[in-house]
N, C-alpha and C positions, 0 to 999 in steps of 0.2 A: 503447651506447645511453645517452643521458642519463635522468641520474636522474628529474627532473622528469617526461619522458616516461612513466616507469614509474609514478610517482604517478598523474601525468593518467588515464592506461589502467585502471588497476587502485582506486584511491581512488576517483576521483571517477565512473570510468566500470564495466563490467562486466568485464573481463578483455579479455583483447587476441584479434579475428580476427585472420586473417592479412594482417600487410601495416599494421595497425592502429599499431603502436608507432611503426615508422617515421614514417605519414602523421603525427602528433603530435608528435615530437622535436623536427620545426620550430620551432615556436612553443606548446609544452605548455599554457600558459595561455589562449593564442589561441584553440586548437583546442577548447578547453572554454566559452570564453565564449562563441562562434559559436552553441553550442546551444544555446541559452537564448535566442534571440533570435524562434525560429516553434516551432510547432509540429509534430511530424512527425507525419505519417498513415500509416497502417503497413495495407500491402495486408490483412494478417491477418484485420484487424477487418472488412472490408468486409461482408463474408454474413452479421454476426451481426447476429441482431435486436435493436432499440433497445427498451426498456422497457415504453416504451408499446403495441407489439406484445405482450410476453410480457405483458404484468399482464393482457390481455384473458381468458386462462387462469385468472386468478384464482381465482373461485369453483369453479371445476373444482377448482383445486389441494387448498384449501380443504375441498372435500365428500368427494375421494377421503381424507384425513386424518381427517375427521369418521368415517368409514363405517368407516377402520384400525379408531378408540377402538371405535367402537359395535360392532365386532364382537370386541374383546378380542385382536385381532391382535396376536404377540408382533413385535418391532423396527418398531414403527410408523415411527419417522422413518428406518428403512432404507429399506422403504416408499418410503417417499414421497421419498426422495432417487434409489432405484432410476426414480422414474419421472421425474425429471426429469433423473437425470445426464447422457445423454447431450448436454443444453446447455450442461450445465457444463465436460463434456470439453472440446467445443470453445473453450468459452472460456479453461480451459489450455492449450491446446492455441495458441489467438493469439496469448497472452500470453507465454508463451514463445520463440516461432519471433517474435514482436517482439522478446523482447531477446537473444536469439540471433544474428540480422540486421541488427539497426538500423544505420544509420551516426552515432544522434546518442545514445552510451551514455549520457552524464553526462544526459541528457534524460530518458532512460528509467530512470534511477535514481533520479531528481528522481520522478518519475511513480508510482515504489513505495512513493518513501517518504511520499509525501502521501497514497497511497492505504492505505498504514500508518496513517499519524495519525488518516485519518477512517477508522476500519474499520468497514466491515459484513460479517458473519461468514455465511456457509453454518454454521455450528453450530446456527443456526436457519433449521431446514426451509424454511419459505417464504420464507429468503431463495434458496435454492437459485438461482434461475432469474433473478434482476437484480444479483446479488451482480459480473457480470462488465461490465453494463450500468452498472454505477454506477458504475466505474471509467473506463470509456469515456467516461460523458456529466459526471459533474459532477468528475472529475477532471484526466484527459488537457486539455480542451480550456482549462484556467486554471491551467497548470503554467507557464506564463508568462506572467500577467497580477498581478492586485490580489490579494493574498491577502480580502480582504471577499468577493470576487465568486466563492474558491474555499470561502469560508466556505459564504456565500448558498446558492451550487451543491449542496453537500454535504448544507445541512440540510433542503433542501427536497428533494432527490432521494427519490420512495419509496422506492428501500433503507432508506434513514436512518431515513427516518420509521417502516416496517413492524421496522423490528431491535430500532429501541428502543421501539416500543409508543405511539407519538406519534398512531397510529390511533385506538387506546382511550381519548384522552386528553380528558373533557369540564371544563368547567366545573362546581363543584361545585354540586349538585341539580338535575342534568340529565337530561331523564327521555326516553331513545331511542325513537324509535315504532316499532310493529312494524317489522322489517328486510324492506323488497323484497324481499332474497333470502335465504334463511335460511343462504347457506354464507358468510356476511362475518361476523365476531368484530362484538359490540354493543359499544358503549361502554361503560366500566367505571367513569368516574370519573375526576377527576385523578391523571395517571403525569406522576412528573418524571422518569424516562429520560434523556427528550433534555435537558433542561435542564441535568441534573445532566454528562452529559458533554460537552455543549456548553462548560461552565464550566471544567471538570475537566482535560478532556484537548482538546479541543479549542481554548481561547482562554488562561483565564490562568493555565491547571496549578493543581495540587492545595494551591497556598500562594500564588494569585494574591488574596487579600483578600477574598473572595466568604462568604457565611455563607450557614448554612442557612433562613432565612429570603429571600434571594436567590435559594437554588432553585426554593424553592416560588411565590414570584410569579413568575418567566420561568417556569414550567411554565405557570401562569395564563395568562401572555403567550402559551403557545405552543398553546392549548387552538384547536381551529379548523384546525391546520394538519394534515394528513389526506393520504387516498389517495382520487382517485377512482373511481366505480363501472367496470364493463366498457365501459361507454359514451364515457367520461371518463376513460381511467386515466391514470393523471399525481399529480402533485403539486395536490392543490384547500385551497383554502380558506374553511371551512362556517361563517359566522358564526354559526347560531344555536347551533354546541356552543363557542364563544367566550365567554371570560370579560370581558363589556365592563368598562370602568371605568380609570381612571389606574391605572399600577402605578408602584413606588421597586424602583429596582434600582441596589444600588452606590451608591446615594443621591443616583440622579436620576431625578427622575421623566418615565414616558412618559404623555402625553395617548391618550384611547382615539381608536384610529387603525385599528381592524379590523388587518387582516393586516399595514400599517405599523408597527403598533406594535411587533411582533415583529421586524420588519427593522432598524427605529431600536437596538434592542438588542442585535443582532447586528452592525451597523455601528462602535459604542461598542463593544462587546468586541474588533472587531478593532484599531479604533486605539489599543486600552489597552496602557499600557507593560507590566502582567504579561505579558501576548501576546508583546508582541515576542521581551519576556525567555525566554519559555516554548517560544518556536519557534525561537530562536537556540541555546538549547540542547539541543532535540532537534539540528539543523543540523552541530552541531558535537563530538553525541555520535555522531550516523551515520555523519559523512564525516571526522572527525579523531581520535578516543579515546573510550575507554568513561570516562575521567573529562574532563571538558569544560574545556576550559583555559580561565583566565577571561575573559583579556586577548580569544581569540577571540570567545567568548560573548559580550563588551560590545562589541565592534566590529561582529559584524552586529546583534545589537538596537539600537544607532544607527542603523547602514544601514534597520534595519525600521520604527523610529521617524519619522528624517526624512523617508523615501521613501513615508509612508504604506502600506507594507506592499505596495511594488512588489517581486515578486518577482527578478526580473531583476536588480534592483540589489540585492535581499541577497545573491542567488547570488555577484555579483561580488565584496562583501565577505568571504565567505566561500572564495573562490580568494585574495582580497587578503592573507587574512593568513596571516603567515609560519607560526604554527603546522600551517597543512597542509600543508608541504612540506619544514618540518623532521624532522616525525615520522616515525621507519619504519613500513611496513605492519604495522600489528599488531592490526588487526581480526581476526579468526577471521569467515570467512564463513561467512554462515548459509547452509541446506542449499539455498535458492533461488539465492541468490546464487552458490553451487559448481556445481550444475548447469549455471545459464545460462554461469560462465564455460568451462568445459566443453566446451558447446553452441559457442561463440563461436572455442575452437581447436581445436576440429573438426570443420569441416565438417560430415565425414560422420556426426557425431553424430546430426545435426538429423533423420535419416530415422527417429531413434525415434518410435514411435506417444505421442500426448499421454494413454492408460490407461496404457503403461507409467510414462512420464515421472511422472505423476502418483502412482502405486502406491509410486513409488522416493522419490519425496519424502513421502509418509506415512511410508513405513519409516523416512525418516530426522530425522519429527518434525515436518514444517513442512508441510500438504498445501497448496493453493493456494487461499486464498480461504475457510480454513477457522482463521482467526487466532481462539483461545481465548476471546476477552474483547474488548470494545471499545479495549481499553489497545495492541490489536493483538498484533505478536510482536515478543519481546522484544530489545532494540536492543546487547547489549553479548557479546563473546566469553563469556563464562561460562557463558551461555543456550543455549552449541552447542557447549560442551567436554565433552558427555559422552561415555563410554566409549561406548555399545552407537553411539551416534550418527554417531562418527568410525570403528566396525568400519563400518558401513553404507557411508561414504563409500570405504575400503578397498576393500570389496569393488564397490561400481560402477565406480571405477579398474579395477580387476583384469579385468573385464564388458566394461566399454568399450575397453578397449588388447585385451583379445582380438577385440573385432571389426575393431578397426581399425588396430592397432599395426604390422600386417605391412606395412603402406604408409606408415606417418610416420619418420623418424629425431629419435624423442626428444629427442634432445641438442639439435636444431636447434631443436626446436620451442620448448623453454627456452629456446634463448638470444633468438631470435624473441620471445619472447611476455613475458620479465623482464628481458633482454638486462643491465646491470651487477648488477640484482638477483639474478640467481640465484647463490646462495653455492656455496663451493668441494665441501664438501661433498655437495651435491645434485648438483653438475655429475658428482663422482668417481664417487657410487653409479651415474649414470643411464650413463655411460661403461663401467663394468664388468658391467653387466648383461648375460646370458645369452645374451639377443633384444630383437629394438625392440620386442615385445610388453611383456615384461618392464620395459623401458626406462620405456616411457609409464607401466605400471600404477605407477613410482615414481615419477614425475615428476606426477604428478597425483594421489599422494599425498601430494609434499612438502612441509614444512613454507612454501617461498614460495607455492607454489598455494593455500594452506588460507586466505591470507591475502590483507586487499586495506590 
């Protein structure tokens, strides 16, 4: 099997189903670029509710947490994660058996890593119950469009806004009237949360020229932009807890424009060259090296510069350049990314229940949708070389080949699934092995498997 195929399959996409390497050897580049072209809709999602269904729950969510404090209840956000988990299983539970199944991987890889970059964390309780809806609505549906309109999507999505506190966020000497309902959080005053990661991680990265006087006006700017009531719930925008007035950001100034004003400055951070620069090299720390080669780096921040931040066409410059096809796999995949490819060559995997699935990826560091920090999880082999981490993957190797090893022959499945990639080495052990139990449980612990 050609090389490039094995890149195509495994780099850019999630590991090879069956039959998968093949269909790609054709045209490796071909077969990558076709998916970037629509969107796929993945049965999965279809039963899960959209946002604005769950936020109607709100104040419920809300008063049952209030009620944890006020009675001195020990593991409150157990609590209250106890009560909403079962939406969240389901939502591993799609998201997986999506990229387990998909036919367009390099799509759904696209789809992680952006919903990486903009993370809203389940580490905070009430995001528990839209942390899967925000990935759905203001992710998936602008993985191939403008990155502005992925920007836009992201910052107005209530996740975004309830994660980082953009709820709380008034103009200063704003004085909240009594609260309608007493289980909504009052406003607190100016929070630059979102600004600050909007700037940071989000647009021109942490050396894109922005000062701290920059934060604090686009917070001002962003004062207004909110969550609606149970009535309304969505993304709203409350002008009187709005900061009117012209702001200087970056050292241009915006005209008060109500909720434009905010948009005008989210449009300018996405056309800014730190942007491009700042998303080219995430791009090509993901999909090519943990150190970012530069010559690639500066070849898609032009593709994202001239094309106005057309995602499709950075994609393409990012297949375009040589450095991803020169390099070997030498990512260490992280513990999602092992599962799903896992999931992808074998079948029969996929009849794990999504608490198990779920359980096994805590064990092994990385739970789904419960990324540490806004900064997301972290993007480079070092972050998943640890010991107890790689025992953990052992042993579901070990787990999984005994459910299913009695029906695969190993050896095949390598050559099927890395076909010139897998080394001699790996080939010898998985040949001399005891049983095709045995077989699998090393073969899906070897060092090409570990790796994309």
């Amino acid at each position: 099997m050609n090389r490039e195929a094995v890149i195509a399959v495994h780099r850019f996409g999630l590991g090879a189903a069956p039959g998968q390497l093949t269909a790609a050897a054709g045209h490796p580049r071909g077969w990558l670029a076709a998916q970037t072209k629509y969107v796929a809709e993945h049965a999965a999602f279809a039963a899960l509710p959209p946002s604005s269904e769950t936020l109607k729950e709100y104040p419920r969510w809300i008063a049952s947490l209030r009620t944890a404090r006020a009675d001195g209840m020990r593991g409150i956000e157990d609590s209250f994660r106890a009560f909403l988990g079962p939406g969240l299983l389901q939502e591993v539970g799609a998201r997986l058996s999506a990229a387990a199944t998909t036919q367009a991987p390099f799509q759904e890889r696209l789809a992680l890593f952006w919903a990486n970059h903009f993370t809203v964390s389940a580490e905070k309780p009430v995001i528990f119950a839209v942390v899967g809806s925000f990935e759905r609505e203001a992710i998936r549906p602008h993985v191939g469009g403008y990155f502005v309109d992925l920007l836009m999507a992201t910052t107005k999505h209530p996740a975004m806004i309830l994660y980082l506190d953009n709820n709380l966020s008034v103009k200063p000497g704003f004085q909240a009237p009594p609260a309608a309902n007493p289980n909504f959080p009052r406003p607190s005053g100016l929070n630059e949360n979102l600004a600050r990661e909007i700037l940071e991680l989000h647009t021109l990265g942490v050396n894109g020229g922005y000062s701290q006087a920059d934060v604090t006006t686009f917070a001002r700017v962003l004062t207004g932009w909110t969550v609606g009531g149970p009535a309304n719930p969505g993304f709203a925008f409350v002008g009187r807890r709005h900061d009117a007035g012209s702001k200087t950001i970056l050292g241009r100034t915006y005209p008060d424009e109500g909720i434009a004003q905010g948009e005008a400055v989210l449009r300018d951070l996405a056309a800014h060259p730190a942007t491009a620069q700042h998303i080219a090299t995430k791009l090509v720390r993901h999909f090519i090296a943990d150190e970012p080669p530069a010559n690639a780096v500066e070849r898609i921040a032009r593709s994202f510069r001239e094309s106005g931040g057309h995602l499709p066409t950075v994609y393409a410059a990012l297949l375009e350049s040589p450095e991803a096809w020169n390099a070997p796999l030498a990512k260490l995949k992280s513990p999602i990314e092992y599962i799903v490819s896992c999931l992808r060559a074998i079948p029969e995997a996929r009849e794990a229940k999504p608490q198990a699935l779920f359980f096994t990826l805590r064990e092994m560091g990385q739970r789904p949708f419960f990324a540490p920090s806004p900064q997301g999880w972290p993007d480079t082999s070092a972050a998943w070389a640890g010991a107890d981490g790689l025992w953990k993957r052992i042993e579901w190797a070990g787990a999984l080949a005994a459910r299913t090893g009695s029906r695969i022959d190993p050896l095949v499945l390598a050559q099927q699934s890395y076909g010139d990639a897998l080394t001699e080495p790996t080939r010898i052990a998985i040949s001399r092995a005891e049983s095709r139990q045995q077989g699998l449980a090393l073969w899906l612990a070897s060092p090409e498997f570990q790796r994309r």
